[in-house]
N, CA, C and O atoms as a Maestro MAE file, in Angstrom:
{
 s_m_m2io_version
 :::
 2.0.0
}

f_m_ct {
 s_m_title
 :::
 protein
 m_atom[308] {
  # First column is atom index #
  i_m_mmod_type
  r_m_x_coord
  r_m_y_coord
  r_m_z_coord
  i_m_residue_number
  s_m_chain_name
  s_m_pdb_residue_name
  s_m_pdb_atom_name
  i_m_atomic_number
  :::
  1 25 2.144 3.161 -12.552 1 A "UNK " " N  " 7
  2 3 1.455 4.324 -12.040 1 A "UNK " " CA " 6
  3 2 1.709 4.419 -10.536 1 A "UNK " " C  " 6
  4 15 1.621 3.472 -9.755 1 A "UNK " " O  " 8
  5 25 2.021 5.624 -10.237 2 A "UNK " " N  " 7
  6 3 2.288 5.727 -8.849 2 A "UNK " " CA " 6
  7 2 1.546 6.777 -8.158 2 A "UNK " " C  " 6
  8 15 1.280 7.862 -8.674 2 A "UNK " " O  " 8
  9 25 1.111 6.307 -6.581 3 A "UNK " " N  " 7
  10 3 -0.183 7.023 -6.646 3 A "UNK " " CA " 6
  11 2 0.400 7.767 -5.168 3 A "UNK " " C  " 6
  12 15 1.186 7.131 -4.466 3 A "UNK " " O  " 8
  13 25 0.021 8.936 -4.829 4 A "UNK " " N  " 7
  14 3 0.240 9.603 -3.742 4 A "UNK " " CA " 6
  15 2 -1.020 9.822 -2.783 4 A "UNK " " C  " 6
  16 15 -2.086 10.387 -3.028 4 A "UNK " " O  " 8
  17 25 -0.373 8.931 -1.109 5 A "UNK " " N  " 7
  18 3 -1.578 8.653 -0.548 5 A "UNK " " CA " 6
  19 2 -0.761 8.739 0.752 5 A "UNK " " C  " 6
  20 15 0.443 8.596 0.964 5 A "UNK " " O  " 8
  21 25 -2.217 9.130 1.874 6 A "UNK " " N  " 7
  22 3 -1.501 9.049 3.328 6 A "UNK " " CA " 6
  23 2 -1.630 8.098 4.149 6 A "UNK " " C  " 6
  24 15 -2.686 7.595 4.533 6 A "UNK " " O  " 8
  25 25 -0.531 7.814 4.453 7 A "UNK " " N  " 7
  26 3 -0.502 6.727 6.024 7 A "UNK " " CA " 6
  27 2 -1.660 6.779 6.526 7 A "UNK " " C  " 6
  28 15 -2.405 7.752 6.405 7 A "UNK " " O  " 8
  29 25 -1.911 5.817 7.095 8 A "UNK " " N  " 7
  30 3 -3.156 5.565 8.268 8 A "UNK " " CA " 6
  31 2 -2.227 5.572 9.425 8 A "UNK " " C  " 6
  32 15 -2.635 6.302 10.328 8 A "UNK " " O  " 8
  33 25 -1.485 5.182 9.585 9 A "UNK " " N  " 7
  34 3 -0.026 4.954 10.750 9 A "UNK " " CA " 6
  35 2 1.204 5.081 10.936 9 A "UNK " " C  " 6
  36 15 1.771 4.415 10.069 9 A "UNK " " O  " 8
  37 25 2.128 5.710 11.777 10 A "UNK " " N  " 7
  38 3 3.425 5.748 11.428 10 A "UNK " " CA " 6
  39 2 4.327 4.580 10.993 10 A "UNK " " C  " 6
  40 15 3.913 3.422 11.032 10 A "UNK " " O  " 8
  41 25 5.663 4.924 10.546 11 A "UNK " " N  " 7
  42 3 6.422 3.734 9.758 11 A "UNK " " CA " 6
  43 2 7.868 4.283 9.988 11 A "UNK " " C  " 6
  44 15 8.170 5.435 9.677 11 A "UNK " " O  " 8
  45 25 8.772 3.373 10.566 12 A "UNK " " N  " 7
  46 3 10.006 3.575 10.594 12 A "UNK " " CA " 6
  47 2 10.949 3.050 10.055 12 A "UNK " " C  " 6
  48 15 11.084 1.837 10.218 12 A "UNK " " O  " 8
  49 25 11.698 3.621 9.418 13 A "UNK " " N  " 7
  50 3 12.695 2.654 8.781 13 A "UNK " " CA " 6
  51 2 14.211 3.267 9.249 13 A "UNK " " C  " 6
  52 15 14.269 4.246 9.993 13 A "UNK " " O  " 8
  53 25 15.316 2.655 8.784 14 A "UNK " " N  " 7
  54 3 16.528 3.194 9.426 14 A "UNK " " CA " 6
  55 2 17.003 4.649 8.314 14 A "UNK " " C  " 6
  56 15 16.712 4.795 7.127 14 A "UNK " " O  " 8
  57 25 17.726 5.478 9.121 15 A "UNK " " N  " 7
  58 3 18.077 6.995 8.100 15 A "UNK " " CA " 6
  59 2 18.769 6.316 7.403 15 A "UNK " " C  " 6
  60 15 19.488 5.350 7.661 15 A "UNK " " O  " 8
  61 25 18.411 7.145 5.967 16 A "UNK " " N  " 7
  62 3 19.210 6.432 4.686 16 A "UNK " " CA " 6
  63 2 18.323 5.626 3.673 16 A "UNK " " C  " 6
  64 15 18.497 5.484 2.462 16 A "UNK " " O  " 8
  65 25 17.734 5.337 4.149 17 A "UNK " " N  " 7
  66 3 16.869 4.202 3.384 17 A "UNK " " CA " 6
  67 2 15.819 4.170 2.678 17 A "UNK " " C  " 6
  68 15 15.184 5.213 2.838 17 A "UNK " " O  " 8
  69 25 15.122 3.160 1.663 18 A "UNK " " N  " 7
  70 3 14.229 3.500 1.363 18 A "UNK " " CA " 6
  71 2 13.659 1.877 0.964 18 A "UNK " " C  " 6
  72 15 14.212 1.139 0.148 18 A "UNK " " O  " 8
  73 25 12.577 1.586 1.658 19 A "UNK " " N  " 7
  74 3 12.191 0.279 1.489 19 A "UNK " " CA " 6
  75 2 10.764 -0.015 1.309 19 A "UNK " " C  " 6
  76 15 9.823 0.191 2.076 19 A "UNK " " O  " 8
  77 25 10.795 -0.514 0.191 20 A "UNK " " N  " 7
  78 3 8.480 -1.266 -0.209 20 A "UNK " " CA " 6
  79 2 8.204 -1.358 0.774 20 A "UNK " " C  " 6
  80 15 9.080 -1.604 1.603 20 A "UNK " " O  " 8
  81 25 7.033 -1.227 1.119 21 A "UNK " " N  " 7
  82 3 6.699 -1.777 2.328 21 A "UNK " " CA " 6
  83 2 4.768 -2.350 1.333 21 A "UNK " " C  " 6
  84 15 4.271 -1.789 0.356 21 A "UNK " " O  " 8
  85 25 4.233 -3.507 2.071 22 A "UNK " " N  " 7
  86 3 3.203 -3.958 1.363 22 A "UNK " " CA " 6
  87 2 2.097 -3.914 2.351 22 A "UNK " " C  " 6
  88 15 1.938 -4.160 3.546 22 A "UNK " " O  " 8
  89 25 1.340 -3.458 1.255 23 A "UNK " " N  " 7
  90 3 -0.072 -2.520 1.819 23 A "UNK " " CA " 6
  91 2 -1.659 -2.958 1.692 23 A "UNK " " C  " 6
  92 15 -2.125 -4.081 1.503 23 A "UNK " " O  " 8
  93 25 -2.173 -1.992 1.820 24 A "UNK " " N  " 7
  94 3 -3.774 -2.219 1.814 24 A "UNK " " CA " 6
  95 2 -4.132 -0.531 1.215 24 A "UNK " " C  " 6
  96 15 -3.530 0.519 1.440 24 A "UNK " " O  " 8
  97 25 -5.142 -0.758 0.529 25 A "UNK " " N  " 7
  98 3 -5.736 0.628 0.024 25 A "UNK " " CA " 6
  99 2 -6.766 0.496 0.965 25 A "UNK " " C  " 6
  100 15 -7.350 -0.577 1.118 25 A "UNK " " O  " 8
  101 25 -7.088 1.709 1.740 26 A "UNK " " N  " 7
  102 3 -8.713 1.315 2.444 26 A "UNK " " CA " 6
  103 2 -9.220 2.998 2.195 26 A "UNK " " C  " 6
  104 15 -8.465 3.853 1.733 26 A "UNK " " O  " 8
  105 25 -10.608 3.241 2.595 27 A "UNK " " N  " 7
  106 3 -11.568 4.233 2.657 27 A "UNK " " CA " 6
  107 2 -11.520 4.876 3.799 27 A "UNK " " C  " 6
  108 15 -12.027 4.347 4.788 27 A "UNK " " O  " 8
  109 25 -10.813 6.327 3.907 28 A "UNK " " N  " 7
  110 3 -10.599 6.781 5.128 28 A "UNK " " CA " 6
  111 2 -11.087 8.522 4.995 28 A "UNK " " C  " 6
  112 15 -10.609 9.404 4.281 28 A "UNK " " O  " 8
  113 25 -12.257 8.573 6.022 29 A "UNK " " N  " 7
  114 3 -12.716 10.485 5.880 29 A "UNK " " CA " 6
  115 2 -12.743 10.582 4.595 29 A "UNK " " C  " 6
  116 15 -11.843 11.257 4.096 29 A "UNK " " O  " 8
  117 25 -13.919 9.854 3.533 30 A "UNK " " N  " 7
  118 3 -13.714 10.104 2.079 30 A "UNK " " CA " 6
  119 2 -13.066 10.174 1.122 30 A "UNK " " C  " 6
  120 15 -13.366 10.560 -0.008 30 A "UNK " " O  " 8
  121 25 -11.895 9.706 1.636 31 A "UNK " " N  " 7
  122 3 -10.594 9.410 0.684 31 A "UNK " " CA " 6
  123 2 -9.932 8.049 0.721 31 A "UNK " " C  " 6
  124 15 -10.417 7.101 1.340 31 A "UNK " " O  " 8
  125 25 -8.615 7.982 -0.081 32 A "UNK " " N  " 7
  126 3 -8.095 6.747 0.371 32 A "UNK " " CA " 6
  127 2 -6.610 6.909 0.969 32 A "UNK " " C  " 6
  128 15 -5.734 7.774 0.983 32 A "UNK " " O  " 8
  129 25 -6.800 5.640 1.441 33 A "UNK " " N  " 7
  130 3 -5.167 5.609 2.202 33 A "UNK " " CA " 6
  131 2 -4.539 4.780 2.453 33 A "UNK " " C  " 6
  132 15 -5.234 3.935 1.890 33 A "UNK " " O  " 8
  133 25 -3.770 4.245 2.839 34 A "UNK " " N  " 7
  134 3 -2.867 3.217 2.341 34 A "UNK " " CA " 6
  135 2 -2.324 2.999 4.659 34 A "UNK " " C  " 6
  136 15 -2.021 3.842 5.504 34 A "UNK " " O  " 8
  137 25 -2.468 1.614 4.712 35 A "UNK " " N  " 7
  138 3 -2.544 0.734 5.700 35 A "UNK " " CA " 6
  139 2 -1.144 -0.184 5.311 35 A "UNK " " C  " 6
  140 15 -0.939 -0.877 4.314 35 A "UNK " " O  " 8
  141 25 -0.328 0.067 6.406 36 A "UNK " " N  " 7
  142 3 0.400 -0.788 6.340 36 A "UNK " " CA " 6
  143 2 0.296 -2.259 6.796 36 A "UNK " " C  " 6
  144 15 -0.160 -2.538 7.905 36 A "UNK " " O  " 8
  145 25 0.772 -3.299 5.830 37 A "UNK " " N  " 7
  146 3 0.570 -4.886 6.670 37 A "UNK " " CA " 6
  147 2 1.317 -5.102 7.863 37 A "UNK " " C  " 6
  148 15 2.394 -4.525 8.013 37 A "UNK " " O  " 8
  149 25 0.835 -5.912 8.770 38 A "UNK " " N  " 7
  150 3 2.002 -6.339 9.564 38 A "UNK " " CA " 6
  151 2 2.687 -7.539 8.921 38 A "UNK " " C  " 6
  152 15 2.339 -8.208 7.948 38 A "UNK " " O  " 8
  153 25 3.972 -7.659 9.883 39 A "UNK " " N  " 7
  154 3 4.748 -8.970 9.254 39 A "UNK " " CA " 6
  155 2 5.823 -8.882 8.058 39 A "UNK " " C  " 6
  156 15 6.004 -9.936 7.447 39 A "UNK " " O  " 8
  157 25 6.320 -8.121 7.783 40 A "UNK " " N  " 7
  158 3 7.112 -7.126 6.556 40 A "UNK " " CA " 6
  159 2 7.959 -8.706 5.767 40 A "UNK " " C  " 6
  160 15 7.926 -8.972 4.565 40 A "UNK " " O  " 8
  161 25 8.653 -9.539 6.851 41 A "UNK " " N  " 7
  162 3 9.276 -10.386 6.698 41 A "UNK " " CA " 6
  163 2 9.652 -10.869 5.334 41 A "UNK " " C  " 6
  164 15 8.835 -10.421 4.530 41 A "UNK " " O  " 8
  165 25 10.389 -11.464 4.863 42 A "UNK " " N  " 7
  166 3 10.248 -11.783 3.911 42 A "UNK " " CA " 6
  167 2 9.912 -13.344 3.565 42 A "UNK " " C  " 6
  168 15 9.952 -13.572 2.356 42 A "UNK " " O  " 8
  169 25 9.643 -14.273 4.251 43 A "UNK " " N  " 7
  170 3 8.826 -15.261 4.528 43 A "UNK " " CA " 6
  171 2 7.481 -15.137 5.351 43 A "UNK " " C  " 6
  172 15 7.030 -16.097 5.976 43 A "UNK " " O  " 8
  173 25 6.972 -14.112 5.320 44 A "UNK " " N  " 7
  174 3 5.380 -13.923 5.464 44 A "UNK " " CA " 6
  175 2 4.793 -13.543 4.431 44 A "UNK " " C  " 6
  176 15 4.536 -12.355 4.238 44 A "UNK " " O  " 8
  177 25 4.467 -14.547 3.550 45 A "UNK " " N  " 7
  178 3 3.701 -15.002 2.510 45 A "UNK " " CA " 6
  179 2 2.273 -14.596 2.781 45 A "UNK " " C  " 6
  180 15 1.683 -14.372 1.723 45 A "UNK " " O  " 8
  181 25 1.488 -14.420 3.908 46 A "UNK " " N  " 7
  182 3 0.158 -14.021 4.206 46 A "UNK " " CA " 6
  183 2 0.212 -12.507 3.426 46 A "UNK " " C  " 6
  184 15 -0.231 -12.208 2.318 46 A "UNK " " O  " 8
  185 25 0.850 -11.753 4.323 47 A "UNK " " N  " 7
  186 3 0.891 -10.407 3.685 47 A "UNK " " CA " 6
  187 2 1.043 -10.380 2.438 47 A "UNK " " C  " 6
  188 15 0.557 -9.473 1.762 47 A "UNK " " O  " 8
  189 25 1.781 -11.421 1.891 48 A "UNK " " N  " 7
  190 3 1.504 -11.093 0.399 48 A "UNK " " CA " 6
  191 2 0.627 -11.559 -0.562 48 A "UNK " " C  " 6
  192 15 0.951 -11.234 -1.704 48 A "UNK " " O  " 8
  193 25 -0.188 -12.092 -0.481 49 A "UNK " " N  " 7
  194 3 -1.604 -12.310 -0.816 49 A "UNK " " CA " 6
  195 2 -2.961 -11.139 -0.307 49 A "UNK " " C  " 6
  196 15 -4.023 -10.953 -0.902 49 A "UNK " " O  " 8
  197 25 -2.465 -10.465 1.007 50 A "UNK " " N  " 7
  198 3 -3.374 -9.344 1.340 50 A "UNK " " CA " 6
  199 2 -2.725 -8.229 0.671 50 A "UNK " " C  " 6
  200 15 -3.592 -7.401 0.391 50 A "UNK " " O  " 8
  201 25 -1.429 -7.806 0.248 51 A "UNK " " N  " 7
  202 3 -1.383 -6.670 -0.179 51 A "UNK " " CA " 6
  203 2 -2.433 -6.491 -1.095 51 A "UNK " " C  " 6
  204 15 -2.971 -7.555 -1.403 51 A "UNK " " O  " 8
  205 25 -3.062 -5.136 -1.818 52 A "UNK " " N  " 7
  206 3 -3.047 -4.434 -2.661 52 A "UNK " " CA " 6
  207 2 -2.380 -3.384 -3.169 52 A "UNK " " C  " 6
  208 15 -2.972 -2.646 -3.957 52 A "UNK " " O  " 8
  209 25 -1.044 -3.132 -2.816 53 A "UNK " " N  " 7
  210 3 -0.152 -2.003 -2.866 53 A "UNK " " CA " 6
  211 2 1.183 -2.414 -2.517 53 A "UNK " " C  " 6
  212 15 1.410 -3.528 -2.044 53 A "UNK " " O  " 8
  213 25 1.988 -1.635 -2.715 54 A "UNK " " N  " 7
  214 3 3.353 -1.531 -2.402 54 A "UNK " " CA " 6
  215 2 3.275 0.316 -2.014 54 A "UNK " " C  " 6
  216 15 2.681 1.230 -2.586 54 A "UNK " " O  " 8
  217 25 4.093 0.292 -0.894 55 A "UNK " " N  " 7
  218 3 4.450 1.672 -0.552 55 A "UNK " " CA " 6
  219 2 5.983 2.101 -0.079 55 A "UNK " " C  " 6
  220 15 6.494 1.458 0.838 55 A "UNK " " O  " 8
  221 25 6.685 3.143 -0.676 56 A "UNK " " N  " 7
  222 3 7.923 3.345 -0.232 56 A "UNK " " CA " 6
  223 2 7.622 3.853 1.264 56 A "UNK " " C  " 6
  224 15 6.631 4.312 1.832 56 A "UNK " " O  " 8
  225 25 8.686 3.612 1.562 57 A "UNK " " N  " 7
  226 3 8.881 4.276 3.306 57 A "UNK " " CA " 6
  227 2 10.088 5.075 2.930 57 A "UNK " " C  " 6
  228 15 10.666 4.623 1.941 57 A "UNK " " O  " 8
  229 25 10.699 6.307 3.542 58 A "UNK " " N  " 7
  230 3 12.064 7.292 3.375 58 A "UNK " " CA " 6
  231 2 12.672 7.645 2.119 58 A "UNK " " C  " 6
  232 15 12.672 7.366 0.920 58 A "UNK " " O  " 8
  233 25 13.215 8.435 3.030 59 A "UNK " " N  " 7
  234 3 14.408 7.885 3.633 59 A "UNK " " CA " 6
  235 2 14.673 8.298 4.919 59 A "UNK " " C  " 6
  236 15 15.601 7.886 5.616 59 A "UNK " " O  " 8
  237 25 13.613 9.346 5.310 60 A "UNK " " N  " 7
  238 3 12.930 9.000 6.923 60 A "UNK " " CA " 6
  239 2 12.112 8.318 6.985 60 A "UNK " " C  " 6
  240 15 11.497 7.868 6.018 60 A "UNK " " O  " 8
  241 25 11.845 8.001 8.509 61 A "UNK " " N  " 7
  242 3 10.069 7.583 8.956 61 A "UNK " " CA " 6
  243 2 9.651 8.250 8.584 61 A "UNK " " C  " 6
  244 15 10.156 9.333 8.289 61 A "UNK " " O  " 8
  245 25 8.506 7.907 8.422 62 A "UNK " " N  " 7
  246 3 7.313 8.670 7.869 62 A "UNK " " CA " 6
  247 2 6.000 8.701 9.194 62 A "UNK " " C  " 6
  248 15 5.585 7.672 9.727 62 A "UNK " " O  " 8
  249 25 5.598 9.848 9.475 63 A "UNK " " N  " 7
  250 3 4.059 9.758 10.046 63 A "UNK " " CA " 6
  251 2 3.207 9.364 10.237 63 A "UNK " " C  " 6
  252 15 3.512 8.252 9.805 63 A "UNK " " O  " 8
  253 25 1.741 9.184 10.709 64 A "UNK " " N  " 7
  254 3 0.554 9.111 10.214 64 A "UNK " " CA " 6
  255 2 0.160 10.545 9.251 64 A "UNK " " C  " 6
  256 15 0.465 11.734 9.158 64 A "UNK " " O  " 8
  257 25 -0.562 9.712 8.748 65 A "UNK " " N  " 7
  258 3 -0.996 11.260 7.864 65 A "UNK " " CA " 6
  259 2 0.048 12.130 6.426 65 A "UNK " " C  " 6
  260 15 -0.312 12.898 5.534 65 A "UNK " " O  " 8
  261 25 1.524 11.502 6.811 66 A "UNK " " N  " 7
  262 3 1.869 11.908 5.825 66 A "UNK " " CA " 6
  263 2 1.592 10.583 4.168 66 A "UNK " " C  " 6
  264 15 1.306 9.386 4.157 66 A "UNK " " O  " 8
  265 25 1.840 11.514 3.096 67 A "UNK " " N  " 7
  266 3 1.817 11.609 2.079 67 A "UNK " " CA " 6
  267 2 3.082 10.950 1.511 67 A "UNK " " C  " 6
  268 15 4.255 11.317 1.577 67 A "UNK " " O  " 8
  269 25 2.291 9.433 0.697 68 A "UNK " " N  " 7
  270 3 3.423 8.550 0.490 68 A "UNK " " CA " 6
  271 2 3.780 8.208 -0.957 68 A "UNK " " C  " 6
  272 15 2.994 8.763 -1.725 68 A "UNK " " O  " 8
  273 25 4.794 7.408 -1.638 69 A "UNK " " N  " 7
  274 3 4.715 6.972 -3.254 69 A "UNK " " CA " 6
  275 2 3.846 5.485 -2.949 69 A "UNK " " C  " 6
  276 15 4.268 4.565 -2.248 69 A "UNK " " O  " 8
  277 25 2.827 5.514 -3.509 70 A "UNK " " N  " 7
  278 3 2.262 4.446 -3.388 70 A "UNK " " CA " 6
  279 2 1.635 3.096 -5.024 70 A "UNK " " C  " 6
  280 15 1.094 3.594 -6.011 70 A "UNK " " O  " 8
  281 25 1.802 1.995 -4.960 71 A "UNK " " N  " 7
  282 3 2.050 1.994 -6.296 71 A "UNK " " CA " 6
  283 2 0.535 0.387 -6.145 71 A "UNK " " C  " 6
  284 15 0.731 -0.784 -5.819 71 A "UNK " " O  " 8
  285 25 -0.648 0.998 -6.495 72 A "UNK " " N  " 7
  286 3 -1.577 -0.416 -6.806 72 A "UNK " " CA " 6
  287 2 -0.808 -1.314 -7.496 72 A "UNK " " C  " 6
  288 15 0.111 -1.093 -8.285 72 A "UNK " " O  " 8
  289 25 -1.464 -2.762 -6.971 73 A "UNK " " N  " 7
  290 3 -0.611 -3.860 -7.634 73 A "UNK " " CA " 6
  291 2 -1.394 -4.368 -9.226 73 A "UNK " " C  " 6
  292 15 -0.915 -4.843 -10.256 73 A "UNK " " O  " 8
  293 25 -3.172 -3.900 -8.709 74 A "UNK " " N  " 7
  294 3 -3.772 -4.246 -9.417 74 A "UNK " " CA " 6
  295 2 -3.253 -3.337 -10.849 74 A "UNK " " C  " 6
  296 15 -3.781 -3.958 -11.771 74 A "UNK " " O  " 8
  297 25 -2.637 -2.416 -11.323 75 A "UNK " " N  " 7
  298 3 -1.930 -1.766 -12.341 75 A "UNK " " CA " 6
  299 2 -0.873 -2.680 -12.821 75 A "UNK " " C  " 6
  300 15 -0.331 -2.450 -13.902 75 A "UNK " " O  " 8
  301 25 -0.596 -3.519 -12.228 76 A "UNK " " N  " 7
  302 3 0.681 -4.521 -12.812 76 A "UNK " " CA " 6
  303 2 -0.038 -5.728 -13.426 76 A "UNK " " C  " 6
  304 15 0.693 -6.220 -14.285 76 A "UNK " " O  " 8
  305 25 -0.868 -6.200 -13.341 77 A "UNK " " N  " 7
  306 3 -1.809 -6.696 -14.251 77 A "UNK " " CA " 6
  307 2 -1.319 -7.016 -15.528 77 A "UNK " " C  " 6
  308 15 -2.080 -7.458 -16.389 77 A "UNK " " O  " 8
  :::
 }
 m_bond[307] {
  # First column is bond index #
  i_m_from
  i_m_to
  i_m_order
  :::
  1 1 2 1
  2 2 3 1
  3 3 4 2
  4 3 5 1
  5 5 6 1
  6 6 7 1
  7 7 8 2
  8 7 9 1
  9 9 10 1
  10 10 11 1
  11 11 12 2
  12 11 13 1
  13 13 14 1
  14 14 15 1
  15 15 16 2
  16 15 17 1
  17 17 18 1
  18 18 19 1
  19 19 20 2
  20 19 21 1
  21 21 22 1
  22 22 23 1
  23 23 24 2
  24 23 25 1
  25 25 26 1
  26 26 27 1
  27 27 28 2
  28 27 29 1
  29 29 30 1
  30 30 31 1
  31 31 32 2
  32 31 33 1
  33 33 34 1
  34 34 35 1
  35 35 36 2
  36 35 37 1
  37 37 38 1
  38 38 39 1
  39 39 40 2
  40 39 41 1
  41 41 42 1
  42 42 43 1
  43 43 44 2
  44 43 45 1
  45 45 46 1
  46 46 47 1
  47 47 48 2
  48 47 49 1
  49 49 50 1
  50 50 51 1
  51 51 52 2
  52 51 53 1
  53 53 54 1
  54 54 55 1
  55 55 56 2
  56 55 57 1
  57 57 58 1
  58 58 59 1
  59 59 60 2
  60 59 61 1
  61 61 62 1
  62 62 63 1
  63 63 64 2
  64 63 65 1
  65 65 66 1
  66 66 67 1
  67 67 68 2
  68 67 69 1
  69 69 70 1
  70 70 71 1
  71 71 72 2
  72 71 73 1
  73 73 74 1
  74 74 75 1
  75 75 76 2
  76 75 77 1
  77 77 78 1
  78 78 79 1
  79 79 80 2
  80 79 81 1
  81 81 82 1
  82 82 83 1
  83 83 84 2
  84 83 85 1
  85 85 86 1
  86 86 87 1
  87 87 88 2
  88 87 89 1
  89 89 90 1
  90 90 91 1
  91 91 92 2
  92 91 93 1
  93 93 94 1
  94 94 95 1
  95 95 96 2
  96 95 97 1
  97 97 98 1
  98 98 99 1
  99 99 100 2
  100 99 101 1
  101 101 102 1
  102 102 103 1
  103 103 104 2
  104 103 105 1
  105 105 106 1
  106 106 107 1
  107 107 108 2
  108 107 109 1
  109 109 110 1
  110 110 111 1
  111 111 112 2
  112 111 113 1
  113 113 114 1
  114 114 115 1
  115 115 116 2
  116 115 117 1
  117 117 118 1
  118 118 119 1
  119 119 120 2
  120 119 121 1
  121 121 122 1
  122 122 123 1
  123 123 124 2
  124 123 125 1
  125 125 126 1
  126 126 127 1
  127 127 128 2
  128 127 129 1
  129 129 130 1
  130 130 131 1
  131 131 132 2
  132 131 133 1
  133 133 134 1
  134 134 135 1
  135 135 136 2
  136 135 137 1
  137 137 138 1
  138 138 139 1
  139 139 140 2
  140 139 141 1
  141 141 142 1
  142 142 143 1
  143 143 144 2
  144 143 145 1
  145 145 146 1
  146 146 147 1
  147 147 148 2
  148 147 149 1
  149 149 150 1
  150 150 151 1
  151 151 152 2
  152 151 153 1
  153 153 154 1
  154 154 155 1
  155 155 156 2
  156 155 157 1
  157 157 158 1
  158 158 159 1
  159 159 160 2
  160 159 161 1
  161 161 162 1
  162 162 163 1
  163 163 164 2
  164 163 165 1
  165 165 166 1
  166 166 167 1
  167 167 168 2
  168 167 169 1
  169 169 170 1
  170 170 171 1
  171 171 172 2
  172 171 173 1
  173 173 174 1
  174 174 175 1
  175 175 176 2
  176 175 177 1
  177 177 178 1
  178 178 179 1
  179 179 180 2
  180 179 181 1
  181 181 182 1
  182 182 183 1
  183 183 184 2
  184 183 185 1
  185 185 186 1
  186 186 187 1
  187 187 188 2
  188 187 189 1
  189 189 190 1
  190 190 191 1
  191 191 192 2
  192 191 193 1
  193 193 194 1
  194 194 195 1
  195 195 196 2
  196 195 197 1
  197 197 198 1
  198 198 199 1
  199 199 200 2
  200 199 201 1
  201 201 202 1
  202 202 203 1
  203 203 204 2
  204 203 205 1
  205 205 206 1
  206 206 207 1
  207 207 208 2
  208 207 209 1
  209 209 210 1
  210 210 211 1
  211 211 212 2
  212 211 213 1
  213 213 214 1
  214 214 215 1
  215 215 216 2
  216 215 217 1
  217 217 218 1
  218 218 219 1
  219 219 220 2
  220 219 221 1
  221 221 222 1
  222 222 223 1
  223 223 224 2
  224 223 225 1
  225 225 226 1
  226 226 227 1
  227 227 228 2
  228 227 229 1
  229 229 230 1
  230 230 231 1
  231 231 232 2
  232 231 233 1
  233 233 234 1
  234 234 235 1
  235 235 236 2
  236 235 237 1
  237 237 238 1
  238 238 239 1
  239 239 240 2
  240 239 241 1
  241 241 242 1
  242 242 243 1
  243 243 244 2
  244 243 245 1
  245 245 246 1
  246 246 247 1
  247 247 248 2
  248 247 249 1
  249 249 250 1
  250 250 251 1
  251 251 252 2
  252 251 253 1
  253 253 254 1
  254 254 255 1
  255 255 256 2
  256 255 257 1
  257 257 258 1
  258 258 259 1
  259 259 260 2
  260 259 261 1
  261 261 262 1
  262 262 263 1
  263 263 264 2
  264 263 265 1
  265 265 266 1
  266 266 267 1
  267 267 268 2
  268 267 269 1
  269 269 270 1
  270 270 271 1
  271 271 272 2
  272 271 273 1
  273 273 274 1
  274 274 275 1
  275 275 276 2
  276 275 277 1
  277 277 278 1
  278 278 279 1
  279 279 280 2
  280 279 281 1
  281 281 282 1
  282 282 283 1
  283 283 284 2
  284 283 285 1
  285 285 286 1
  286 286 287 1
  287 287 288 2
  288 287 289 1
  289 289 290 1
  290 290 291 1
  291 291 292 2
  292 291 293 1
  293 293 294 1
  294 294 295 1
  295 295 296 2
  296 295 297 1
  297 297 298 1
  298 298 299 1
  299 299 300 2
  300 299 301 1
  301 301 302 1
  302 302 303 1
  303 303 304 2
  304 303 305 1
  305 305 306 1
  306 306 307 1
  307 307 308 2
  :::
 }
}
C-alpha cells in the first residue's frame, strides 16, 4: 500500500533519480506527514529501527509541503 503524504522538509536528490529515503509518519495541522530521518547512510542502522516508512524522493528534489509516494512499513508485516 502506498500512501500519498507531504514533506515536513525539503529533500534533494541528484536529476534523474529516484531513491527510498526512511521516514517517520508524524501529526502535522491535523493530518499526517512524513519526516525525513537524518543519516540516509547505509550503515546507519539507528535510522533504521526509527523508520516507520519508506519514502521515494524524484526524480527531482522535492519541497516542503510537497506530496510524496510514501509506503508504512507497518503494512509489510
Amino acid at each position: 500500500m502506498t500512501l500519498s503524504l507531504p514533506l515536513t522538509a525539503d529533500a534533494s536528490v541528484k536529476p534523474g533519480r529516484i531513491e527510498w529515503r526512511r521516514a517517520r509518519l508524524i501529526r502535522q495541522n491535523q493530518t499526517v506527514a512524513v519526516e525525513l530521518l537524518k543519516d540516509q547512510g547505509s550503515a546507519m542502522l539507528r535510522t533504521v529501527s526509527e523508520a516507520d516508512a519508506l519514502v521515494a524522493i524524484g526524480p527531482e528534489s522535492a519541497r516542503a509541503g510537497n506530496v510524496v509516494a510514501t509506503i508504512p512499513l507497518a503494512v509489510l508485516d
